[in-house]
N, C-alpha and C positions, 0 to 999 in steps of 0.2 A: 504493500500500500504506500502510496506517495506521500509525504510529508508535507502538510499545512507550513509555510513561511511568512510566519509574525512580526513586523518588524516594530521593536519598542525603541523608540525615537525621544529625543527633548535635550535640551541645554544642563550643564553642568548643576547638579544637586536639584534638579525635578524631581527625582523622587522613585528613575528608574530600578536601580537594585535594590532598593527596600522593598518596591512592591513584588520582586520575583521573590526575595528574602521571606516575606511576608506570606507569599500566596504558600510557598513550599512548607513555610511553619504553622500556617491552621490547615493545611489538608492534613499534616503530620496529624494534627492534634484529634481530627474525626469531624463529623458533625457534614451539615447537609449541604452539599457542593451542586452547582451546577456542573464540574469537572470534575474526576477525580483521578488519582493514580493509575494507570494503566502497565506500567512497567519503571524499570531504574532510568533516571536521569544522567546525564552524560553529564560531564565535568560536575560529577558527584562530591569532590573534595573541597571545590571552590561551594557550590553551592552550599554544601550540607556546613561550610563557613560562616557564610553569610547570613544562614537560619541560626545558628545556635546565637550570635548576635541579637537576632530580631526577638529569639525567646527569652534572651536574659533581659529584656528594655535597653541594651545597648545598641547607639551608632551603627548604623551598619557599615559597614567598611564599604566606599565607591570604589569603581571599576577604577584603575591607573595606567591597567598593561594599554602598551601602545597598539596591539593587536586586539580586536575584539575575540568574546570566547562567544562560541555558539551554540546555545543548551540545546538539545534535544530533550524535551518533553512530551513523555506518550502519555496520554489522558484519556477519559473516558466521559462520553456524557451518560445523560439520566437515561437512555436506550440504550447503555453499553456499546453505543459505537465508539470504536477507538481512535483517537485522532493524534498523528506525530505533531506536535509543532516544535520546530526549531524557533529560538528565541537568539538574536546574537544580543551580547549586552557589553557593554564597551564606555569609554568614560567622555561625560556629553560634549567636554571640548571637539572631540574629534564631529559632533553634528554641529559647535558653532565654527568647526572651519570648512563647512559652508559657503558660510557669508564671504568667507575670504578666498573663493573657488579652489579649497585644497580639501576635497572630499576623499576619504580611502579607497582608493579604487576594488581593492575589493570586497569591503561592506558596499561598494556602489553594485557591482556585479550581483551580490545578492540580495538587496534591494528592489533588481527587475525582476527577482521572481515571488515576491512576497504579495500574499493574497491579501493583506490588512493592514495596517499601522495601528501602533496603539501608542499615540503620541501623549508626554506627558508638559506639564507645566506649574511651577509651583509658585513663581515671584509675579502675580497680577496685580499691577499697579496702572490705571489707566493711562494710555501715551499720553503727554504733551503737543499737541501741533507747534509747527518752530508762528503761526500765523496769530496762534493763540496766545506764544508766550510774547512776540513783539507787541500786542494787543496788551498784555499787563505791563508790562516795565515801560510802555511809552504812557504813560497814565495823562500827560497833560495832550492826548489826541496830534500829540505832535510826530515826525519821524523818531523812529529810534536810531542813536546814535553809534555809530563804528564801535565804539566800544561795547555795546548791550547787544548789538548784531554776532560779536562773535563770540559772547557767551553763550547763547544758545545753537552755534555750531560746535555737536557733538562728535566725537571719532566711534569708532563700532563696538570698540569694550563698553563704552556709555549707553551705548542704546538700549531705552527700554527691551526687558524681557519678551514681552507682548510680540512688540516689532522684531525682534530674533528669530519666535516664534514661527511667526507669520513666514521671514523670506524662508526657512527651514523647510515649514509645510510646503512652500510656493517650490524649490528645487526637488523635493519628493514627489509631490502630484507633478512634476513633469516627467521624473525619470521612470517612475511605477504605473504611473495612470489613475485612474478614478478608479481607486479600489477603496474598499468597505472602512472606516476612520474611527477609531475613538479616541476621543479627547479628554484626559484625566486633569482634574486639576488637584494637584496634590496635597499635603496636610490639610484635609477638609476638615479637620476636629479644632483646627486653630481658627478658621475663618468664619468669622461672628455673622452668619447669614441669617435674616429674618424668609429668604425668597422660600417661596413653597417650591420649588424644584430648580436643579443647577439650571436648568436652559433658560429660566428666567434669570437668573443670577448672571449665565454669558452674556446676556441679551443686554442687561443692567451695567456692569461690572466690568464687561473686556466686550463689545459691540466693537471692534475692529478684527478680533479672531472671529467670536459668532459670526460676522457677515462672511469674511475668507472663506470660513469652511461650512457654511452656506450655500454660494455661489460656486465651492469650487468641486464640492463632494456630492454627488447624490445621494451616498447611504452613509448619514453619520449617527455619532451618539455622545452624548457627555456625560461625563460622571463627574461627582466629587469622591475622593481616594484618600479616605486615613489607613495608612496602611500599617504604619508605626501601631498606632489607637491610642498614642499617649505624649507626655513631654517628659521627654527624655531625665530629667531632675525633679519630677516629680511624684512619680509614679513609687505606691508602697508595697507591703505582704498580700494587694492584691490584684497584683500581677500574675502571678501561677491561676489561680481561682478565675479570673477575667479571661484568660488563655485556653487553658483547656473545656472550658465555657462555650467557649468560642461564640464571645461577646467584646471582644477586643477591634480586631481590624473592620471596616465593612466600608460600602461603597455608598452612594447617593442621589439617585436619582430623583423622588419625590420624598422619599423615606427613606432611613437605614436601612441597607438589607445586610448583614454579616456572611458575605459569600464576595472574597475578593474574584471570584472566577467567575462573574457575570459578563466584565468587559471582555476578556478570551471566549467565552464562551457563543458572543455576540458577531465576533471576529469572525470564529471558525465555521459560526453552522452553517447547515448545508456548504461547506466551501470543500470539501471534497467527491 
């Protein structure tokens, strides 16, 4: 059977190896999965690393190697169909050198064969317009002057998260094509939302992503992703209890559901 190619995308400390970290340590732990175990996982030694991390409330350790590692994850859905997905996971600099057209050629290579992204994001801070900020600093309706003109020309380590985001997705959707998208926004247990669902909260909150991948996906999905389920200096003796519970990590759509394997799970169906 051919293997499902996922590719988990996003900028530097999104929040991608925590949630592999995370997804491998509440299936460990049992409880009702839209996915579950299907066989052993490949670079077993790295992974099964980065979970005992996630189980003890500590940091998970981010991907460094200059190469990406490529898990093979055999799962299972709730019909016992068994699905390979290879996940490459790698540290996000190498998707912000992107922007600076020095993409790994071959994470690009396997990139064209991937049926989903499951792109993450975790520093949403609305962009600036540079139209809007010469708009504030010229306060007496006058021109802004040479000097207020070039503070708000930023270089590309500067540039909102958001807008990073954005040209990322905009270089993927042309080398992969319109394939199936989900878009995590991660530590969702920090972000003080009153919205009754993430799509309102895009819609609200980051309306320059929502519309991109709007216009530029036909089959998308958003989640909100705690995948931690805590703060890191905070957390006490119920930690173990909240874990094996398996009341700790979970996703967000209109409501918590504690099954980090909804967004895969959305990726892959029917995609074999």
């Amino acid at each position: 059977m051919d293997g499902i190619k996922i590719l988990i995308a996003g900028l530097p400390n999104a929040g991608k190896t925590t949630y592999i970290a995370a997804l491998n340590g509440a299936i460990q732990t049992g409880g009702d999965f839209s996915l579950s175990y299907a066989g052993k996982t490949s670079e077993l030694q790295y992974v099964n690393k980065v979970t005992r991390q996630w189980l003890e409330g500590k940091v998970v350790d981010h991907s460094t190697d200059d190469e990406p590692k490529y898990i093979n994850w055999p799962l299972k859905n709730r019909n016992d169909d068994v699905i390979n997905i290879t996940i490459p996971d790698m540290k996000g600099e190498m998707y912000q050198d992107i922007i600076n057209n020095d993409f790994n050629e071959g994470l690009a290579e396997f990139c064209k064969g991937a049926s989903g992204i499951f792109f993450f994001i975790n520093d949403i801070v609305k962009p600036v317009l540079k139209d809007h900020v010469q708009n504030i600093v010229s306060t007496d309706g006058g021109a802004v002057n040479q000097q207020e003109e070039s503070a708000v020309s930023l270089s590309i380590e500067k540039v909102n998260d958001v807008v990073k985001a954005i040209l990322v997705l905009k270089y993927l959707r042309n080398l992969i094509g319109d394939v199936r998208l989900a878009v995590a926004v991660s530590s969702w247990d920090m972000i003080e939302s009153t919205y009754p669902s993430i799509e309102e909260y895009m819609k609200s909150e980051c309306s320059a992503l929502y519309n991109y991948v709007r216009y530029h996906f036909k089959d998308y999905k958003f989640y909100g992703v705690s995948a931690q389920g805590l703060k890191y200096d905070e957390h006490t003796g119920s930690l173990d209890k909240i874990t094996v519970d398996g009341k700790r990590a979970y996703i967000f759509t209109t409501e918590k559901e504690y099954d980090l394997s909804i967004p895969l799970d959305y990726l892959t169906n029917n995609q074999q």
